[in-house]
N, C-alpha and C positions, 0 to 999 in steps of 0.2 A: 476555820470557816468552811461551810461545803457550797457548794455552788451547782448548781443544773443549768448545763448548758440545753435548749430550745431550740426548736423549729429550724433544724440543722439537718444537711448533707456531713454525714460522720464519715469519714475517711480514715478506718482504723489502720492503714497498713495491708490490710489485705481485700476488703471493701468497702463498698460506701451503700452506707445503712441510712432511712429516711424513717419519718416518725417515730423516732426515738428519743431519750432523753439521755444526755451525760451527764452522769453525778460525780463532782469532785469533792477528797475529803481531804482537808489538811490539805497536803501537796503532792497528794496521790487520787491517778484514778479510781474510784469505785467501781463504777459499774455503768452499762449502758441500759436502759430500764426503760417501761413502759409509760409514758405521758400521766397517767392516771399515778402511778406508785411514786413521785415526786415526797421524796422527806418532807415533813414540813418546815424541817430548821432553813433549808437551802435557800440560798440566794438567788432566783432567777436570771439568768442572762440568754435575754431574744434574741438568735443569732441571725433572724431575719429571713430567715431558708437561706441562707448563705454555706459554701462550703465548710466544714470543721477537721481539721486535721493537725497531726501533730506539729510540733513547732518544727524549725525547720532545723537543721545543723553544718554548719559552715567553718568548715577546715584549713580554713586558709583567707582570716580577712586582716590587713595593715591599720586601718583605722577608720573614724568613723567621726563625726559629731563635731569638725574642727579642728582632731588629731589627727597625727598621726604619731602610733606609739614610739617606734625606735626615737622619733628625733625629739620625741616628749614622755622621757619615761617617767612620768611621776601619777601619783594614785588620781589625781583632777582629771590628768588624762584619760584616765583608763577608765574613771567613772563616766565621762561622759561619753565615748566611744561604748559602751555596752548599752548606756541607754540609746543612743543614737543606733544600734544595730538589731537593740532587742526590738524597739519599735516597728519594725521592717519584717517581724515574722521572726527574724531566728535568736530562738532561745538557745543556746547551744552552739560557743565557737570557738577557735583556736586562733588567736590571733600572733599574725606573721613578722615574724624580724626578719628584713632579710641582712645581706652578709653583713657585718659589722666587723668592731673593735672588740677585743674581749669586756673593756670597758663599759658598752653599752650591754653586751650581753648580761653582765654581773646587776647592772642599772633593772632592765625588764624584768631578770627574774626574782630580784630582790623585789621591787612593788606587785608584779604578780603574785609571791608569796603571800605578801603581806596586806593582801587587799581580795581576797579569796572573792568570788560573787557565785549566784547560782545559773549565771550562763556563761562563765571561761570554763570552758575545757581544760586553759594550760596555752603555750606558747609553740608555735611553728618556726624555728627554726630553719631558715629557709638560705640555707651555706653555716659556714666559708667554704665548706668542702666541696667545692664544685668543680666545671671545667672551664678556666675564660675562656677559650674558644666559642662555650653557648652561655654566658655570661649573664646575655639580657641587658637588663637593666642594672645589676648588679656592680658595686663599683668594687673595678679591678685592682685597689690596692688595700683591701681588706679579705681575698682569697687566700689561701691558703690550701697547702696539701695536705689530707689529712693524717700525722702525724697522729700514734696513739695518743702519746701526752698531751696532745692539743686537744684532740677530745676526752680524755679523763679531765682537763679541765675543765671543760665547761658542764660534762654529766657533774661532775662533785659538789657543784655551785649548783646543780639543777631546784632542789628541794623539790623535788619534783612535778614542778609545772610544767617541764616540758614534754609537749604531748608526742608530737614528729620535729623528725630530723630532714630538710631533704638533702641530698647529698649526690655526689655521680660515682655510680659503680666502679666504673673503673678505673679510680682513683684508690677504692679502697681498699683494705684486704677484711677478710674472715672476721680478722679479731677485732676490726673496730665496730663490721655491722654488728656482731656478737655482744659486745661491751652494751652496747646503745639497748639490743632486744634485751640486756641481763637489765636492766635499769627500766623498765618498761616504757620504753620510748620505739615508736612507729617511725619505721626507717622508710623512705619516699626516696624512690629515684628522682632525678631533676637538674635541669640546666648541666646537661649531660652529653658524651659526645661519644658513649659507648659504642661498639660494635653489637651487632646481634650475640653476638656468643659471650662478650662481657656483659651487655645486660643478663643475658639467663643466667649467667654463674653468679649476681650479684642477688636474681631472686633465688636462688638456691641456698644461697647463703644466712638468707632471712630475710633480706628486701620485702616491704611487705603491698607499697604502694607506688601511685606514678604522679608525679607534680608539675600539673595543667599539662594534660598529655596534648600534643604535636607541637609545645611551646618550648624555645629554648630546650631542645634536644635533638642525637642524630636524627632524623627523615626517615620517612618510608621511602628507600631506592628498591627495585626491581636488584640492582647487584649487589646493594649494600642496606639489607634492610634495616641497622640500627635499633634502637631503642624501642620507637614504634613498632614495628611489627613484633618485637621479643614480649611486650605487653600483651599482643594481641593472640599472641602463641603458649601464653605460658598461664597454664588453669591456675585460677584459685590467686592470681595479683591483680587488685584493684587500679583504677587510674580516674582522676580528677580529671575533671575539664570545667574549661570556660565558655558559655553558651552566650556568647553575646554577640556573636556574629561577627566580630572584631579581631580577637584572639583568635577565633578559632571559624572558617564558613562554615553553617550549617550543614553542608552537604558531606561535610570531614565530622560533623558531630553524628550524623546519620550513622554514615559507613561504622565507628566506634562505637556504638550503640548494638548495631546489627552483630557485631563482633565480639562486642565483653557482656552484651547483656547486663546481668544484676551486677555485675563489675565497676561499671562506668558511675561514679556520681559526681553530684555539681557541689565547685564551689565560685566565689563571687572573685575573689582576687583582686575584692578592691582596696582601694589606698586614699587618700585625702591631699587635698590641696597641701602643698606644705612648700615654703620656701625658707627653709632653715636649716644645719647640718647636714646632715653628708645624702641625705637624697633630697631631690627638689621636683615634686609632683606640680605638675600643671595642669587645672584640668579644663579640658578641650569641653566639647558639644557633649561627648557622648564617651570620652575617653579620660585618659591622663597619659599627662608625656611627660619626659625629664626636657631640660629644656633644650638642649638640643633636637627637639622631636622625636625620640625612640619611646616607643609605646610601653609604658610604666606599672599598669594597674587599668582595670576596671571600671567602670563608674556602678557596675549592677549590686542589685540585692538576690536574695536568694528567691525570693518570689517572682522577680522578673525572669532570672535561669528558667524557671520549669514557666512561665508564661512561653519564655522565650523556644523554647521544647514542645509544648503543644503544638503552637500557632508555625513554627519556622519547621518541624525539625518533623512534625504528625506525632510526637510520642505522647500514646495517651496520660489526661490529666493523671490517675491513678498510679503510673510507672513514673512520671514525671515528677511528682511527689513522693514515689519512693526514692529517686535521687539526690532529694535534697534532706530525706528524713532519715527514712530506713537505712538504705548502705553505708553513708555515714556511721552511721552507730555503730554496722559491721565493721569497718574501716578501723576504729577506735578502740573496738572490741567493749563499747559501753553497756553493759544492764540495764533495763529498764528506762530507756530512751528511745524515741525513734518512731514510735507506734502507737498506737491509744489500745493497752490493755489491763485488765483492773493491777493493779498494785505500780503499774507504771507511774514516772513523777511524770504530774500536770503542766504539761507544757507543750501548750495550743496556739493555734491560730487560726483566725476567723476570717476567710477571703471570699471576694463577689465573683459574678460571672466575667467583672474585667480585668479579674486578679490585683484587686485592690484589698488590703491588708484592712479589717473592718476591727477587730477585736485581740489581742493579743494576752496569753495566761500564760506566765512564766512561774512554775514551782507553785503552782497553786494559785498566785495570788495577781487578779487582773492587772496588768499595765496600764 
């Protein structure tokens, strides 16, 4: 089918184009084209003068739709959590286990093999190999050191959906970030309690990113700058944050913004009500807690992050949407995602002035 997207604000990634038309073919962009030169096989879609820009891509979400995957890993689940995420803007995403049993690991990656869709990315990994000291939410008697064999177990099982690892530097040595980069998996510092000088020697290593940076990791000190500042000193390593003003004050998203520039992108970090197995999400007004109260997950989409970036944070819409689109992709190291250019796969979203999600094209084909 080809489609021509209408009367659209096009936000290719590097501007935003007005009287124009988008022609999609199959599952690929065509071309951005003059009003008048509209194929005549195409499908018209009036995007209303509403923005058009790529879908979005989110590296880090738990669940969605009623799920939540670790504690529901079967293929229902995972169907309805992608349509429950794809609705919301983002075509493109990695969805998070955090620390487990080997048991559920083998669980996730067995149905994510075998349930492939054209908006997982693959699995985020998010432990055991972590520090309990910045634990989180994380529960502490499925940690573990990382142990090479422990992780040749679970890359071997991978079949390769798993997209990142996140992990704490300095727990690990050389040959496990190495194992992980040989197997092409995106290694994320995280829930970490490194030193300034263990973190850089872990992005030296091949560390590639940072997971929900100022969250569950050492602090920016003046004596001890930890993790954070080795992010913010060390070119060329990205870091995720969470823009919901919860996780993270705005005034700490600013400052990390002014500092990592094209580095910095969003993800949602959210998770789903769930009261069953080994995590138990509650969710509040505007959060989730485990039930003890300790802050769990997110309640955002990826379109409220960069709403929440304009309006909270001044970053304009155009860099704001590269956070959710563009860097991502870089992050992933994915082809032809991320951007609206011709031979790009189709995968759009259509948002108003109140960043309300109007129209949604994943791989071509309208949701």
């Amino acid at each position: 089918m080809s489609l021509a997207f209408t009367n659209a604000r096009i936000f290719t990634g590097t501007e935003t184009i007005e009287g124009k038309v988008l022609i999609v073919r199959g599952n690929k962009i065509d071309s951005i084209t003059e009003p008048f030169s509209i194929p005549t096989e195409c499908e018209i879609i009036d995007c209303g003068g509403n923005y058009l820009s790529a879908g979005f891509i989110d590296l880090q979400i738990a669940g969605g739709g009623g799920y939540l995957f670790s504690s529901d890993p079967t293929p229902e689940a995972l169907a309805a959590i992608t349509r429950a995420i794809v609705r919301t803007g983002t075509t493109g995403f990695l969805i998070a286990i955090p620390t487990n049993s080997m048991e559920v690991y083998r669980q996730v990656i067995k149905v994510a093999d075998e349930n492939p869709d054209p908006a997982l990315l693959g699995l985020h990994i998010e432990g055991p190999f972590i520090n309990p000291l910045r634990r989180g939410a994380h529960i502490m008697e499925y940690i573990r050191p990382p142990v090479k064999e422990d992780v040749e177990a679970i890359v071997s099982q991978s079949a390769g959906v798993i997209g990142m690892m996140t992990l704490a530097p300095e727990l690990c040595s050389p040959e496990v970030i190495e194992l992980l980069n040989n197997h092409g998996i995106v290694v994320a510092a995280g829930h970490s309690n490194a030193t300034f000088n263990e973190a850089v020697e872990g992005f030296r290593n091949g560390i590639r990113t940072t997971t929900h940076l100022y969250n569950a990791m050492s602090p920016l000190h003046h004596r001890n700058p930890g993790l954070t500042a080795a992010v913010f000193q060390t070119p060329g390593v990205f870091a995720s944050i969470i823009a919901d003003g919860i996780h993270v004050d705005y005034n700490m998203v600013s400052i990390a913004k002014k500092l990592l520039g094209d580095r910095l992108f969003l993800i949602s970090d959210a998770v789903e009500e769930n009261r069953k197995e080994a995590y138990m999400h509650i969710r509040r007004e505007d959060r989730f807690t485990l039930p003890d109260g300790t802050l769990s997950g997110s309640a955002l989409t990826m379109m409220k992050a960069v709403e929440n970036c304009v309006k909270h944070v001044s970053i304009p819409l155009e860099e704001a949407l590269r956070m959710a689109t563009l860097y991502p992709a870089r992050v992933m190291r994915i082809a032809g995602r991320g951007s609206i250019e011709p031979g790009y796969r189709a995968d759009l979203v259509v948002f108003d002035d109140d960043f309300k999600v109007q129209k949604v094209c994943m791989n071509g084909a309208l949701i």
